[in-house]
C-alpha positions, -999 to +999 in steps of 0.1 A: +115+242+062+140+212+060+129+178+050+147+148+070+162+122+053+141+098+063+108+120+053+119+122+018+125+087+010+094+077+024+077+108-001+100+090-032+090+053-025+054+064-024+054+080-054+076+058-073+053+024-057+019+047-068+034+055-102+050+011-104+032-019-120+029-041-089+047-074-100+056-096-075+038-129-067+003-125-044+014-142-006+051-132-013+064-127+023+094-133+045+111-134+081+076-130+099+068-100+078+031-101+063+003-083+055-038-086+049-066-069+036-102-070+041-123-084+021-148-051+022-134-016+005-149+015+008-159+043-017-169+073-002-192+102-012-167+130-011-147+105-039-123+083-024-117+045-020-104+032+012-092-003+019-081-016+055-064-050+065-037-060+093+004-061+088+031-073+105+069-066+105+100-079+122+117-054+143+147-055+125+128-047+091+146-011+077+134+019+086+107+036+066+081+007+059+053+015+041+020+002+033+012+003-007-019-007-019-042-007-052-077-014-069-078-029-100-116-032-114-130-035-150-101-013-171-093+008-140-061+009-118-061+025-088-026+029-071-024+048-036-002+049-004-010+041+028+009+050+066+041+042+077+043+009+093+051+001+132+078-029+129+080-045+163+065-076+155+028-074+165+000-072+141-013-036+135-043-027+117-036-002+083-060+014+062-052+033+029-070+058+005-069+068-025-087+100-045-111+093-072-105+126-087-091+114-120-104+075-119-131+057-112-144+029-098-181+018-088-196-004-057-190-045-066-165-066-074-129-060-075-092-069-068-070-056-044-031-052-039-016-043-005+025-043-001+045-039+028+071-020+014+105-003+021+129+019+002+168+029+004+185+058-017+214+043-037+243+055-057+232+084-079+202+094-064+185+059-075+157+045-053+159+008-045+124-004-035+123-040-010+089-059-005+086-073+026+054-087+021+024-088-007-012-097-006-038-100-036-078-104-030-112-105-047-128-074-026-162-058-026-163-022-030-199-005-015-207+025-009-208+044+023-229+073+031 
């Protein structure tokens, strides 16, 4: 089976932005790129946390946006990817999950990160990662049956 090009930077960036310390500013945003999330996570019974919100990207954004997103409550952080993002300029809804098999995290309070992320291969096989925008929230995490 071959892999495109484009496939497999999109698998590297979301490992690489699962496995990264997200650093840059909360709000950080640019050129009519941005991107929300809900104030309401959820954590399901199978063992997963989801979190939605809405993006935007300018149509001349590079190819292979991604959303990124992660859960930070008590001494737990939760990194996961979410779908490849639609830039054409109008707001989209996302939603991203992420397993619970080796973490965990309970229904209340907590902080979420969503990025609107892309990624370029460089010389030597090196990944350069580009945000195009960031969010940071207090979120609620409950439960759904």
């Amino acid at each position: 089976m071959r892999i495109s090009p484009r496939r497999l930077t999109a698998v590297a960036v979301s490992a690489l932005a699962t496995a990264a310390v997200f650093t840059t500013p909360a709000g950080a945003g640019a050129f009519g790129n941005e991107i929300s999330v809900s104030p309401y996570g959820t954590i399901s019974d199978p063992g997963s946390v989801t979190l939605h919100g809405i993006y935007r990207c300018s149509p001349g954004s590079p190819d292979g946006v991604q959303i990124q997103a992660a859960v930070h409550q008590d001494s737990t952080r939760l990194a996961f990817g979410g779908q490849e993002a639609v830039c054409d300029g109008e707001p989209h809804k996302w939603s991203a999950t992420g397993s619970l098999k080796w973490t965990r995290v309970h229904e209340g309070p907590a902080v979420a990160e969503v990025r609107l992320q892309s990624a370029s291969l460089g010389s030597g096989f090196s990944v350069r990662v580009s945000y195009l925008a960031t969010a940071e929230r207090e979120v609620f995490l409950k439960t759904q049956h």
